[in-house]
Structures are given as structure tokens and as C-alpha cells.
KETORGU-486708 format. One record per atom (N, C-alpha, C): residue number from 1; atom name; x, y, z. Coordinates in steps of 0.05 Angstrom, whole numbers, plus 5000, padded with zeros to 4 digits. Layout:
resi; name; x; y; z
NUM; CA; X; Y; Z
...
//
This chain:
resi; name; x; y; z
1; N; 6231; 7327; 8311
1; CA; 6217; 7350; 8299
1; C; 6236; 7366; 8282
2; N; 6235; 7376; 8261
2; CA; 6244; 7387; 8240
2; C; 6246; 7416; 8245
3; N; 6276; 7431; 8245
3; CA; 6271; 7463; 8246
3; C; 6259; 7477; 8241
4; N; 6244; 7469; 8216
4; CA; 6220; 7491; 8205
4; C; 6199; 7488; 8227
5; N; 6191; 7461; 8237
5; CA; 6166; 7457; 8253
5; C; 6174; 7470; 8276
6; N; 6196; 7469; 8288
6; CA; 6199; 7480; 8313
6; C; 6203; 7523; 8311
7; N; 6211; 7525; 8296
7; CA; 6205; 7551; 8289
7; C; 6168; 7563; 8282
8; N; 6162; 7547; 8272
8; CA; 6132; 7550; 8256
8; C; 6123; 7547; 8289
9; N; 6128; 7524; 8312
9; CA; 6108; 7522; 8329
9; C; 6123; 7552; 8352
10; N; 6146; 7563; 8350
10; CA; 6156; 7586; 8368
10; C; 6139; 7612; 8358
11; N; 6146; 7607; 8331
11; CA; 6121; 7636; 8319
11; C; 6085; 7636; 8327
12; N; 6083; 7612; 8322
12; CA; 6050; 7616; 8330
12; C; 6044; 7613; 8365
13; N; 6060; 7602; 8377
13; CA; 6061; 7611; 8412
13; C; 6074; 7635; 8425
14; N; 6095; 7640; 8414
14; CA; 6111; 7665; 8427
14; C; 6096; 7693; 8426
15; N; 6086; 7685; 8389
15; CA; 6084; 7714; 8382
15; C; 6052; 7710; 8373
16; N; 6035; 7700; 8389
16; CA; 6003; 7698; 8386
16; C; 5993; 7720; 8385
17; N; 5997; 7746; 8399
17; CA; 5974; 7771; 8410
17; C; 5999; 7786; 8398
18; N; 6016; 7789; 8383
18; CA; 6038; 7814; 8368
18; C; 6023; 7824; 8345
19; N; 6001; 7833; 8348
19; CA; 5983; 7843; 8328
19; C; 5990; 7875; 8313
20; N; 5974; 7883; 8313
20; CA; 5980; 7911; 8302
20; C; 5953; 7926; 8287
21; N; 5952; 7953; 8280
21; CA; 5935; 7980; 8280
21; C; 5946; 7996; 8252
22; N; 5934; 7997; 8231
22; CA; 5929; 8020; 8220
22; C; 5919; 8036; 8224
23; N; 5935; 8064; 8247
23; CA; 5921; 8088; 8261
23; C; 5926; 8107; 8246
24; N; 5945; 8123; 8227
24; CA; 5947; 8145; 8218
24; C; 5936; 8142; 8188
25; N; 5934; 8171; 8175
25; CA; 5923; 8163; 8146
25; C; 5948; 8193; 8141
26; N; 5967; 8190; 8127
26; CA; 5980; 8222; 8112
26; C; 5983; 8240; 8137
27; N; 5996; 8226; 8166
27; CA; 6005; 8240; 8183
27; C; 5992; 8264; 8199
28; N; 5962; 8255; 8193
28; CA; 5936; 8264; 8204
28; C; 5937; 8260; 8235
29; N; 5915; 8271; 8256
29; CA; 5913; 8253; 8283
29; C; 5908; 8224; 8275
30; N; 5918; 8204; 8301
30; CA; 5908; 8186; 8304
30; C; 5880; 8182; 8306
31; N; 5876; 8158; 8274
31; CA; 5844; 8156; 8285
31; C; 5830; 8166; 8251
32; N; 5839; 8201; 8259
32; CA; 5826; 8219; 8233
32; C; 5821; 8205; 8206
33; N; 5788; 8199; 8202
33; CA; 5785; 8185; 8185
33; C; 5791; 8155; 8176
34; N; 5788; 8140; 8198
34; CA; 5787; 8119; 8200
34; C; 5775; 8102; 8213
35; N; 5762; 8082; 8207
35; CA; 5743; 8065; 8228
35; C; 5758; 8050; 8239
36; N; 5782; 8056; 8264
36; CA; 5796; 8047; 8275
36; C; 5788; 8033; 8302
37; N; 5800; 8007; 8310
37; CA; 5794; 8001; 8345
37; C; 5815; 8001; 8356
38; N; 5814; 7999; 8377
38; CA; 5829; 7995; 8399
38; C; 5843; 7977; 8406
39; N; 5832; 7944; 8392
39; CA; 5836; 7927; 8394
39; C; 5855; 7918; 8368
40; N; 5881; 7911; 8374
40; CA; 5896; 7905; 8348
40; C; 5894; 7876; 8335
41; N; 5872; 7862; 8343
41; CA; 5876; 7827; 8333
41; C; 5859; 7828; 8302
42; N; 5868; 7806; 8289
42; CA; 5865; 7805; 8260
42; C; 5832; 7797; 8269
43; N; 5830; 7793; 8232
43; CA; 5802; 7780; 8225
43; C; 5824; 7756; 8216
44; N; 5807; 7729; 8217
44; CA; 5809; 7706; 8212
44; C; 5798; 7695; 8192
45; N; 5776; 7695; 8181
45; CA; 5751; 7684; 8172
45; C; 5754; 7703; 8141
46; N; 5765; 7700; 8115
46; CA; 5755; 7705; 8086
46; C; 5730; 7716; 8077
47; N; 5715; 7693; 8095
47; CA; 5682; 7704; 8085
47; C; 5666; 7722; 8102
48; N; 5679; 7733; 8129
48; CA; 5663; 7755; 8139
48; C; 5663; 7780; 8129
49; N; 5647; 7795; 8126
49; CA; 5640; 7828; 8125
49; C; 5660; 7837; 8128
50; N; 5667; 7823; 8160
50; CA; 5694; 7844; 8168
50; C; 5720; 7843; 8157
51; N; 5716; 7831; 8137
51; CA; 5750; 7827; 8135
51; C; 5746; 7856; 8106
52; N; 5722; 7867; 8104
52; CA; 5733; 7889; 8088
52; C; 5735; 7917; 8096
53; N; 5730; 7918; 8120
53; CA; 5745; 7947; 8126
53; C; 5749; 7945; 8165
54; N; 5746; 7914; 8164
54; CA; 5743; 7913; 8207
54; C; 5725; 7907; 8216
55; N; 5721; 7900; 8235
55; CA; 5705; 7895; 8250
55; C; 5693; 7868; 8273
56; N; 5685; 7860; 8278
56; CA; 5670; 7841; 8294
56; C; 5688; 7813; 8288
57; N; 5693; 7806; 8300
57; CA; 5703; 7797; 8326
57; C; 5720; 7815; 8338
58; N; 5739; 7835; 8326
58; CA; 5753; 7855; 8341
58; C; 5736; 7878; 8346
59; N; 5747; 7882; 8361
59; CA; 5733; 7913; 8385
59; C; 5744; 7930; 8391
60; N; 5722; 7948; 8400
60; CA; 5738; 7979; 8410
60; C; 5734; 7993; 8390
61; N; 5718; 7990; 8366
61; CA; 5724; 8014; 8347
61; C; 5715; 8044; 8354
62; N; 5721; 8069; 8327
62; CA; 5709; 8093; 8347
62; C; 5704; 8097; 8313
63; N; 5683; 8110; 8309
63; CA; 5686; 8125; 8276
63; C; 5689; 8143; 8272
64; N; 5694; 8155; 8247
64; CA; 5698; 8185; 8252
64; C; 5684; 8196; 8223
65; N; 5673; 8221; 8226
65; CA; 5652; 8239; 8207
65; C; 5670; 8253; 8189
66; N; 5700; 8248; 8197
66; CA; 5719; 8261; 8169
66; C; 5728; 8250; 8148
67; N; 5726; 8269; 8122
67; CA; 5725; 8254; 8095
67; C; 5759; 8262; 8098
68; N; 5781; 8254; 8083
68; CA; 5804; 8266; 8074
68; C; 5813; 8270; 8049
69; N; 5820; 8303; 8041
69; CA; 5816; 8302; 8007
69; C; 5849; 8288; 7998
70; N; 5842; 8286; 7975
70; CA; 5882; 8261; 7968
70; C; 5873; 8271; 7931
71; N; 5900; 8281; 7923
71; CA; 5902; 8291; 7893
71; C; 5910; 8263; 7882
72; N; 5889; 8261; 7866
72; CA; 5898; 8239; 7848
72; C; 5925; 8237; 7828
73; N; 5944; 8212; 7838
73; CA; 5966; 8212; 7833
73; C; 5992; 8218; 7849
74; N; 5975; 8224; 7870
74; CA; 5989; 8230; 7895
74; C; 6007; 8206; 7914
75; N; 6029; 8208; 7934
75; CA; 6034; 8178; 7939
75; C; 6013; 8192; 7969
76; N; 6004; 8168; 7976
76; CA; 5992; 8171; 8016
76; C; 6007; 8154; 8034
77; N; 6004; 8158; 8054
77; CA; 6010; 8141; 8076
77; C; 5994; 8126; 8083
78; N; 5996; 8105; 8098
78; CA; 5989; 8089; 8124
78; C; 6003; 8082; 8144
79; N; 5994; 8091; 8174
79; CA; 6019; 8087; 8190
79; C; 6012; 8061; 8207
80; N; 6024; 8040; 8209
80; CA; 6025; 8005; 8234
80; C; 6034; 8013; 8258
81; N; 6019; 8010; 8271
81; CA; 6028; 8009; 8309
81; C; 6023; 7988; 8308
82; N; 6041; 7963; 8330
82; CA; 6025; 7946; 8343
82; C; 6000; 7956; 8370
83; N; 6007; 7975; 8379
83; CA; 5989; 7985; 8387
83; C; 5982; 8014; 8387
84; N; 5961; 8025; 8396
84; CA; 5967; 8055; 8400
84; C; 5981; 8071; 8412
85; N; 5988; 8063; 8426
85; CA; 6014; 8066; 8446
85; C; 6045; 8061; 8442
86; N; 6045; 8047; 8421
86; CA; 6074; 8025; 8427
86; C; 6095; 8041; 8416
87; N; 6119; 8054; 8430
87; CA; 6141; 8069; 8418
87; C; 6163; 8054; 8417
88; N; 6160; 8027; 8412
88; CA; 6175; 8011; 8416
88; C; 6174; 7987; 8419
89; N; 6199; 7958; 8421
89; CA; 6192; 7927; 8432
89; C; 6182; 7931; 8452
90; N; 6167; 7912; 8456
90; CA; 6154; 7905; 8486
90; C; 6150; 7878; 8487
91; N; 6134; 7867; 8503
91; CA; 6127; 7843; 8513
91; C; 6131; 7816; 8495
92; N; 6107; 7836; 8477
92; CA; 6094; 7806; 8454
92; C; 6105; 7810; 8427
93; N; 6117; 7839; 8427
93; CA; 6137; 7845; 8393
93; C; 6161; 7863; 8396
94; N; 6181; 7858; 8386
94; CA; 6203; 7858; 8385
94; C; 6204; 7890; 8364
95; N; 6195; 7905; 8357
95; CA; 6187; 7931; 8352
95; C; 6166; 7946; 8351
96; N; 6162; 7970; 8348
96; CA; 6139; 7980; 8355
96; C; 6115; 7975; 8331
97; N; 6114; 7954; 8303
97; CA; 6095; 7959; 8282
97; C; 6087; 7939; 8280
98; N; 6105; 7910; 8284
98; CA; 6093; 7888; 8287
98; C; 6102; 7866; 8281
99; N; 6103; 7848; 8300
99; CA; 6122; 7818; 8303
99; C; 6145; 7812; 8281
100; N; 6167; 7811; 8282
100; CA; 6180; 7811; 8260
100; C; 6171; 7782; 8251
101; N; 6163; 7769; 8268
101; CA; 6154; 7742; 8254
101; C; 6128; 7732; 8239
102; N; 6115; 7755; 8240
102; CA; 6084; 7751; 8228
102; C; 6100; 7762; 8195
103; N; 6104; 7753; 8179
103; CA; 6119; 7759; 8146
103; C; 6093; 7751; 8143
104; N; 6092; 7765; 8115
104; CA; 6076; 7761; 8093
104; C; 6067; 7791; 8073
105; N; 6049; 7788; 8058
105; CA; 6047; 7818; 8039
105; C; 6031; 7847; 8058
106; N; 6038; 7861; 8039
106; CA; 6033; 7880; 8039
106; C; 6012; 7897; 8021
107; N; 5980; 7894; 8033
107; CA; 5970; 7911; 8001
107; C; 5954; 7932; 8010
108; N; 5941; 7942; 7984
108; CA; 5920; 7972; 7985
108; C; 5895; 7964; 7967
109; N; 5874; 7969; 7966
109; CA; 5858; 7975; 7958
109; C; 5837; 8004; 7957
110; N; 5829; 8004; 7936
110; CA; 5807; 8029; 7932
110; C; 5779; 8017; 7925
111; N; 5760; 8034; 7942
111; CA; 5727; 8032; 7928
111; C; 5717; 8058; 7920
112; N; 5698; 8061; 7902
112; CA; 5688; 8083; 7898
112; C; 5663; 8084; 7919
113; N; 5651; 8100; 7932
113; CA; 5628; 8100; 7940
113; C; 5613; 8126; 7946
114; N; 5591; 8127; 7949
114; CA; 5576; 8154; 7953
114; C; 5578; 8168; 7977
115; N; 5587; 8157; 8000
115; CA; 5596; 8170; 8017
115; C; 5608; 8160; 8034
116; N; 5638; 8166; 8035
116; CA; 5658; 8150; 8046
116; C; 5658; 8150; 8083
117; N; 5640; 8171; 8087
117; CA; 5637; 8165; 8125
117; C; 5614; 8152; 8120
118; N; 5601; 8127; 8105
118; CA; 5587; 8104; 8118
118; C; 5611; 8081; 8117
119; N; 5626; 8084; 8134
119; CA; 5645; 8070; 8135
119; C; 5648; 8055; 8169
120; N; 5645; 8024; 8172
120; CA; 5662; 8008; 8154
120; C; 5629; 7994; 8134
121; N; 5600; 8008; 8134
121; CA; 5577; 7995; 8132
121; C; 5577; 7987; 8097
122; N; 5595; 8011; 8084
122; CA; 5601; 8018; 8052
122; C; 5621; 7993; 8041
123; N; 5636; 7980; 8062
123; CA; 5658; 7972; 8057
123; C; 5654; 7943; 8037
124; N; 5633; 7923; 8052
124; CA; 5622; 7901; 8048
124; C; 5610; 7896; 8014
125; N; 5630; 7880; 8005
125; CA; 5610; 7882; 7975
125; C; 5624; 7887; 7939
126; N; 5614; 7888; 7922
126; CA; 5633; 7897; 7898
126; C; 5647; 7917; 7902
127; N; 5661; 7926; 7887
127; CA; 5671; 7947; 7878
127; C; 5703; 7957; 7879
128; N; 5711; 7934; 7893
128; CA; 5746; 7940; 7906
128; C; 5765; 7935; 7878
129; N; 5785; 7958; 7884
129; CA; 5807; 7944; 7862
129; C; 5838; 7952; 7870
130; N; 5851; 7929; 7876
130; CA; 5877; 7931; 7878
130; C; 5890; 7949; 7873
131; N; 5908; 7965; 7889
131; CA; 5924; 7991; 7871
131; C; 5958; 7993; 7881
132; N; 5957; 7974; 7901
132; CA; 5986; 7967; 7909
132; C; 5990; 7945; 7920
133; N; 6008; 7919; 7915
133; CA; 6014; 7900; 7926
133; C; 6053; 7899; 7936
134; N; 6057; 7876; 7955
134; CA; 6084; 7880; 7963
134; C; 6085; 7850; 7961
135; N; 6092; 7826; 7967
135; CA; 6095; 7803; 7977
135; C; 6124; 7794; 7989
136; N; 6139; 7772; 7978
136; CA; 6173; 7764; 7986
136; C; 6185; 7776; 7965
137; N; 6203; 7800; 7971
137; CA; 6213; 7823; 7958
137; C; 6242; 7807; 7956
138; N; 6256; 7799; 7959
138; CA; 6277; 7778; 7961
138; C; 6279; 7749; 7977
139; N; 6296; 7740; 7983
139; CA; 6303; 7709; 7988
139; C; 6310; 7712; 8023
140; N; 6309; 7733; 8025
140; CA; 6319; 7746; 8061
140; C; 6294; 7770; 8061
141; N; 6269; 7777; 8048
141; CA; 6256; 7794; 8063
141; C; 6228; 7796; 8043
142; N; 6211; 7801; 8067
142; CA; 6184; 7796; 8058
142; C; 6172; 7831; 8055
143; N; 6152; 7836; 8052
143; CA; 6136; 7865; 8044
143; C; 6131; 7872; 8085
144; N; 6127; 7849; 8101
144; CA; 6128; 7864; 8125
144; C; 6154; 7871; 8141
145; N; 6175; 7860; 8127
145; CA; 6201; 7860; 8138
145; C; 6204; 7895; 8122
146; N; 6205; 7893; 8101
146; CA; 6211; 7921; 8096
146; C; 6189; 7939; 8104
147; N; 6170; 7945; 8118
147; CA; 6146; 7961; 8128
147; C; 6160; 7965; 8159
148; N; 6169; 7936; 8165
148; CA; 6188; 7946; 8203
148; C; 6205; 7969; 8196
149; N; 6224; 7966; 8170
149; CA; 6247; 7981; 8172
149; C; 6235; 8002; 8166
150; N; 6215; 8003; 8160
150; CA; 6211; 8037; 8145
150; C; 6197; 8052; 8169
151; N; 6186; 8040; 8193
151; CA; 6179; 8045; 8214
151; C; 6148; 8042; 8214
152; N; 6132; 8026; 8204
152; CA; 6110; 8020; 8195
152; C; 6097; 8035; 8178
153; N; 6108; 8057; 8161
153; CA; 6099; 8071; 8147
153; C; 6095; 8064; 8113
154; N; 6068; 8061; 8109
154; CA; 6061; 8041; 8083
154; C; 6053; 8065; 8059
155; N; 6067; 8060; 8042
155; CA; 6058; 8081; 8029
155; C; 6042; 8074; 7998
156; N; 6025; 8092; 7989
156; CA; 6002; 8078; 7971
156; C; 6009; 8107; 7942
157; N; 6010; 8104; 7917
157; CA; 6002; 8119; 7898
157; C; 5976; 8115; 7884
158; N; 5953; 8137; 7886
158; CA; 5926; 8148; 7880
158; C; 5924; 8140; 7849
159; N; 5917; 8122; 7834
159; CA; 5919; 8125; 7804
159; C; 5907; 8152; 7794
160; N; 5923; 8159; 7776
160; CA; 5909; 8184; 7771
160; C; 5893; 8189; 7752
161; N; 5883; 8163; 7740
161; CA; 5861; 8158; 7721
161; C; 5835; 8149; 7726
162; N; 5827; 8149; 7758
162; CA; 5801; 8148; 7770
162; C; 5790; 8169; 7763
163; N; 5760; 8162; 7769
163; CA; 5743; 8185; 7772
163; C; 5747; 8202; 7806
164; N; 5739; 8229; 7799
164; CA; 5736; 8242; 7826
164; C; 5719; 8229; 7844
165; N; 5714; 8237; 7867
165; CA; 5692; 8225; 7892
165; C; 5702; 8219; 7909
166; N; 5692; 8199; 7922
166; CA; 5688; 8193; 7955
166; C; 5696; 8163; 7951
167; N; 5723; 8157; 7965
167; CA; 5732; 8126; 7967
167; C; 5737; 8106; 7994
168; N; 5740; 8092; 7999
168; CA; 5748; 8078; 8018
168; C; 5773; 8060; 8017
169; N; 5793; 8075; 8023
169; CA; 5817; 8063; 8022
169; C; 5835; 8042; 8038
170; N; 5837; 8026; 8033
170; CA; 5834; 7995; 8053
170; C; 5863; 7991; 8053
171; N; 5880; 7993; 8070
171; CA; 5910; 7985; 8087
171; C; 5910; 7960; 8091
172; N; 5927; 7946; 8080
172; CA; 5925; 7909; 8090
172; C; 5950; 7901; 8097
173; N; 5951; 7878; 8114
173; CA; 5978; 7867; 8115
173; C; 5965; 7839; 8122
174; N; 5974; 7814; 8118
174; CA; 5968; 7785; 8123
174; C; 5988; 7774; 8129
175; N; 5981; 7771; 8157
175; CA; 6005; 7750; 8168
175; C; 6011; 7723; 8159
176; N; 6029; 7710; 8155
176; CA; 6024; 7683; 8145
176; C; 6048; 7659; 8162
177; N; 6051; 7669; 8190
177; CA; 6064; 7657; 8207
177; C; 6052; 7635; 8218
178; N; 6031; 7631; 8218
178; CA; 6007; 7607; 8222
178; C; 5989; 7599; 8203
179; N; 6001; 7593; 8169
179; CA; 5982; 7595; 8155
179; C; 5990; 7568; 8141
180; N; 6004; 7547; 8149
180; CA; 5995; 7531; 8144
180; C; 5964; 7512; 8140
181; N; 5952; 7520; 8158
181; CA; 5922; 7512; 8157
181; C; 5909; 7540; 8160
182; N; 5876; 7534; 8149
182; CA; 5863; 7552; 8144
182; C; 5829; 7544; 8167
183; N; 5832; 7557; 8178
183; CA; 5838; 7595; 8181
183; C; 5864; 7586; 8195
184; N; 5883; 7613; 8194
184; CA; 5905; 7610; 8205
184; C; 5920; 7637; 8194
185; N; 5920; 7647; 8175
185; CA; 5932; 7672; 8160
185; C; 5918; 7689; 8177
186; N; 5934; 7709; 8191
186; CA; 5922; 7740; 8205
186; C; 5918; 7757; 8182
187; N; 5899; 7779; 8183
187; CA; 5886; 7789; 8172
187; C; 5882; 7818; 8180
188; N; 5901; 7835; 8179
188; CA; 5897; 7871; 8192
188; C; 5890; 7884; 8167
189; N; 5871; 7894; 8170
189; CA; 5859; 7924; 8153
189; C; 5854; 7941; 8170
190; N; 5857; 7972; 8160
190; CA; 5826; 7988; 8158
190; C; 5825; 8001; 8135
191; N; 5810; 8025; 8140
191; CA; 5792; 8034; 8122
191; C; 5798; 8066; 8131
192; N; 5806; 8078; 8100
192; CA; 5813; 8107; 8109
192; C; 5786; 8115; 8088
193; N; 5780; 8138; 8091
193; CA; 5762; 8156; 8082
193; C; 5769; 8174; 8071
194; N; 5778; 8174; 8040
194; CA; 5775; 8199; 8022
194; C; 5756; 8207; 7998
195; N; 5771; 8231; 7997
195; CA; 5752; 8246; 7966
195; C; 5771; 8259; 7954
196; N; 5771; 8240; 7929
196; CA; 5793; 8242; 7911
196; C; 5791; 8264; 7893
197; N; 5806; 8276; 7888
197; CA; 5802; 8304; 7868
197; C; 5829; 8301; 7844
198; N; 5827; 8317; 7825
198; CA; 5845; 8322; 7801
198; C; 5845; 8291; 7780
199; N; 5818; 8275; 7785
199; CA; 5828; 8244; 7763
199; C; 5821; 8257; 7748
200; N; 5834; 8246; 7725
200; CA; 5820; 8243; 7699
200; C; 5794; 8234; 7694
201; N; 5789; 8207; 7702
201; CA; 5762; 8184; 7695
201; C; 5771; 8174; 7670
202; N; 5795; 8181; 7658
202; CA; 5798; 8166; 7640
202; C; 5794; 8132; 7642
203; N; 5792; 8123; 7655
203; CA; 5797; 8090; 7659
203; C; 5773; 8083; 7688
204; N; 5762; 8060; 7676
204; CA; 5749; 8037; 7699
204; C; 5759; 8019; 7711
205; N; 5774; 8018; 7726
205; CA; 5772; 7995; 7738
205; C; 5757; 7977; 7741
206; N; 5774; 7941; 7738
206; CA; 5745; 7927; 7741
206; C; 5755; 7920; 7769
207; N; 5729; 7902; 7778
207; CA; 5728; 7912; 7814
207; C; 5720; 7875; 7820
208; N; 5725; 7875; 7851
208; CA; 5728; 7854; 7863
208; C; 5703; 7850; 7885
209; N; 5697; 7835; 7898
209; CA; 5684; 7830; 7922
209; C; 5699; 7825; 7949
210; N; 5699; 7835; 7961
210; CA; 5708; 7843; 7996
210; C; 5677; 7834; 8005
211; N; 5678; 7806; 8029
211; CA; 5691; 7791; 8021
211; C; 5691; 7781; 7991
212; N; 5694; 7754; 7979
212; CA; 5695; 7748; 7966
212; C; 5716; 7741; 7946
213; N; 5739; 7760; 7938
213; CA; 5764; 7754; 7924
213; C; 5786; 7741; 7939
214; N; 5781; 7739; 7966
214; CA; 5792; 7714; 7978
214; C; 5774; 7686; 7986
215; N; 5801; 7673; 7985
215; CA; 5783; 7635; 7992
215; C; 5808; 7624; 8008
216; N; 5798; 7612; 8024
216; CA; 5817; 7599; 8053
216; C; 5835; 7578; 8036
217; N; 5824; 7568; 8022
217; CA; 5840; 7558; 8000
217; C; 5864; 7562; 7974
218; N; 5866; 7595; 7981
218; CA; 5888; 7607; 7962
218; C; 5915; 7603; 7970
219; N; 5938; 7590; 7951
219; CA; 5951; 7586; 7964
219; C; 5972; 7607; 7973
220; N; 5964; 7631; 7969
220; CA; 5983; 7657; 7983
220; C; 5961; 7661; 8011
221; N; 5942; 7641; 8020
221; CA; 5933; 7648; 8045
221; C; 5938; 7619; 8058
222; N; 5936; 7598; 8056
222; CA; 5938; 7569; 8061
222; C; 5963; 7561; 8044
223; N; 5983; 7574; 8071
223; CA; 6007; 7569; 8056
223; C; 6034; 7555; 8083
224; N; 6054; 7541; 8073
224; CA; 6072; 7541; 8092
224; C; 6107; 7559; 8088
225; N; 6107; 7578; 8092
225; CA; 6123; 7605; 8089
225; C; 6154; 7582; 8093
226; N; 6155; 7571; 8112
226; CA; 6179; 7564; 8123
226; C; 6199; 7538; 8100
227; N; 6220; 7545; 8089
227; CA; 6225; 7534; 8070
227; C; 6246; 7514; 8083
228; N; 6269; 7495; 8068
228; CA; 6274; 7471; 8081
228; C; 6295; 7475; 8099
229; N; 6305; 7501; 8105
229; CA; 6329; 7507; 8128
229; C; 6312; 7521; 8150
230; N; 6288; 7511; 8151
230; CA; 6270; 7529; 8171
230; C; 6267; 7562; 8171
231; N; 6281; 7572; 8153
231; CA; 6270; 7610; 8144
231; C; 6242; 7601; 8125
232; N; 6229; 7630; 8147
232; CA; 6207; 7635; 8134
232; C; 6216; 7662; 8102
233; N; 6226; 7639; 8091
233; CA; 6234; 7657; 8068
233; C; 6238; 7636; 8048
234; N; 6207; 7631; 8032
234; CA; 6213; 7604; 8014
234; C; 6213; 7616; 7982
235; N; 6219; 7596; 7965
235; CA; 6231; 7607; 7947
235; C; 6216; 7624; 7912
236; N; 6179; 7622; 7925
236; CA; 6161; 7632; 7917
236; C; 6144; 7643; 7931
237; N; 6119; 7652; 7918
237; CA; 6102; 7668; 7941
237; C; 6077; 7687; 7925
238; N; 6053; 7663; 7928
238; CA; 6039; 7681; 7902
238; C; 6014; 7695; 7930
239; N; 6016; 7724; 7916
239; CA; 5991; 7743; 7934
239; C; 5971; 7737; 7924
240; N; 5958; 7739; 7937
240; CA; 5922; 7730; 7942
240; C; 5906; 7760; 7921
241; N; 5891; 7752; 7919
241; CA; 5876; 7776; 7901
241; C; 5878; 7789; 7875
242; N; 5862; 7799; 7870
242; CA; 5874; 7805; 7835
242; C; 5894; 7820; 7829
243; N; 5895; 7830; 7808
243; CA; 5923; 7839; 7798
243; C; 5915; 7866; 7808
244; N; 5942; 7880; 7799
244; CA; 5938; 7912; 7815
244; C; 5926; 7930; 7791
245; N; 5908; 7942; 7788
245; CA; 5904; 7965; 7774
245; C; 5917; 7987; 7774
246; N; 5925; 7987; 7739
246; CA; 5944; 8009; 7731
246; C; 5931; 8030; 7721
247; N; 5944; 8053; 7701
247; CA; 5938; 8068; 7690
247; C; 5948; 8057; 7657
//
């Protein structure tokens, strides 16, 4: 057996359940404005509902009736627990945000919608557009390797050429430690709830489908990370989804 294989088969047994939680939004309570669960395991599946703001097959969610206002142009947060609890390694991850061995990107998305506490029901459907991506940031570190060091704290800038309103701000990270075959890429989102104030509207974004702008078949999702000295650090690495919308 080949080092990469034996590494590729230690990552997908060791570190199976080293999941992780987008619980904070801008250092709010845990939770505040977010359709968060309890349960930290990915979505699997491209083409479910849930993979655009959570949901079903994972559990425990709780919702919440708060909108959060964010100045357009602003940077925000997102904070990664592996769990709600976790101040630290434990059992199944080796720090408190999430498996150092689950690598892969880092992104954000925005929707416009009419009211951002029908959330995650708003989430499903047109309208998403890229506003931050991360992927293999060098030859030794991926967008989740730098998210451990920063202490899972993900940070997003608001374009400031949206229109004002009510958004749904989607936190992502995709594991790609088992993504040789498909399904096999982990899949953490949620969904924060704001109302964006001070855009311009100068500019439209054009918009995507959640599901939809992914296919099990992309190869930044149906991919083998582990390159020929067995690091999961190979020497390309294309992210899944459209390009990021600028100003």
C-alpha cells in the first residue's frame, strides 16, 4: 500500500466524527441568528436542500427570530467549534475548530431575500453569489489549516455595492479528506441572518443555485488531495463554485 493510501485510509477512520459548527456570527451569543444544530456532522449529498443553509440528515437545530444589522463594506465574522463546547483537542480532533486533517476551502456566500428569519426555508434555490473564497493558500497549507490557526475565526467583507435588505449569509468549509469518491467531500454550512444597510446598489450580482452550483462530479469536490509523498498538499486545487463577486 502506498503512503498516500495509508494516510488517506488513517484520515477517513481516525478522524470520521471530527466535524465542526458555525456558532457565532460578529461575536454575538452563540446561536444569535443562526439556524444552528447541535449536531456537528456535514451534509453529503450536492443535490439536497440542505446543503444550502443545513439541515436534514443533521439534527438538533434551534432557530432564531433575530435579524443582525452588518454596514455594507464591513469585514464580519464566523466563528468554527468542533463542537459547542470544545475549548480544546479532544477525542476525535486534535483542536478545538476542526480535524487538522479534514483540509480543503474555505467560502462565503450572500442571498438577497425578503426576510432573512425564514431561514434555513429562504435558503433553497436562486439567488446566491460568492463573496469570499480560500482554497490551497501554499504548498504546506490549505484555507482550513489557516482558519485552525486563526482559532476558527472566518472572516467575510460585505461588498459595498449591494443593495440594502435582508440576506442570508452562508459560512462554508468542505472537507476533502475523503473525497476521492463521491459522495465523500464533508460539507459544513450555516446560515447567518442579516440586514444590510449603507450599499450603494450600485451593482447586481449574478446569482447561483444552492443546491445546484455544485455537482459530485467537480473536480474541487471529487478530488484526491494527497499528492505523491502522501501530503495532503497537491500541487493544484480548483474550488468548486463560481467566481467571487466583486465591486
Amino acid at each position: 500500500m502506498k503512503f498516500d493510501s495509508i494516510l488517506y485510509a488513517a484520515a477517513t477512520l481516525s478522524m470520521a466524527s471530527a466535524h465542526t459548527i458555525m456558532n457565532k456570527f460578529n461575536n454575538n451569543a452563540q446561536g444569535a441568528g443562526i439556524y444552528m444544530p447541535s449536531d456537528d456532522s456535514p451534509q453529503m449529498d450536492v443535490t439536497s436542500k440542505s446543503i444550502a443553509c443545513n439541515g436534514s440528515p443533521v439534527s438538533g437545530f434551534k432557530s432564531s427570530s433575530q435579524k443582525l444589522s452588518v454596514a455594507a463594506g464591513s469585514t464580519v465574522t464566523g466563528a468554527w467549534l468542533h463542537t459547542l463546547t470544545s475549548t480544546g483537542a479532544d477525542s476525535e480532533a486534535d483542536n478545538k475548530v476542526i480535524a487538522s486533517s479534514h483540509k480543503g476551502p474555505v467560502l462565503a456566500y450572500l442571498k438577497k431575500v425578503s426576510d432573512a428569519t425564514q431561514n434555513p426555508s429562504a435558503g433553497p434555490g436562486d439567488g446566491w453569489f460568492k463573496i469570499a473564497e480560500q482554497g490551497l493558500i501554499s504548498s504546506s497549507q490549505w484555507a482550513v489549516d489557516k482558519l485552525i490557526s486563526d482559532g476558527g475565526i472566518q472572516s467575510v467583507t460585505i461588498p459595498p455595492c449591494i443593495e440594502n435588505g435582508d440576506y442570508l449569509l452562508r459560512f462554508e468549509i468542505i472537507a476533502l479528506h475523503n473525497a476521492r469518491s463521491y459522495p465523500g467531500a464533508q460539507f459544513y454550512m450555516e446560515c447567518a441572518q442579516i440586514t444590510v444597510t449603507g450599499g450603494t446598489g450600485s451593482k447586481t450580482p449574478s446569482t447561483v443555485s444552492i443546491p445546484g452550483t455544485y455537482s459530485g462530479s467537480d473536480p474541487g469536490i471529487k478530488v484526491n488531495i494527497y499528492n505523491s509523498k502522501g501530503q495532503p498538499y497537491p500541487s493544484s486545487y480548483q474550488i468548486p463554485g463560481p467566481a467571487v463577486f466583486t465591486c
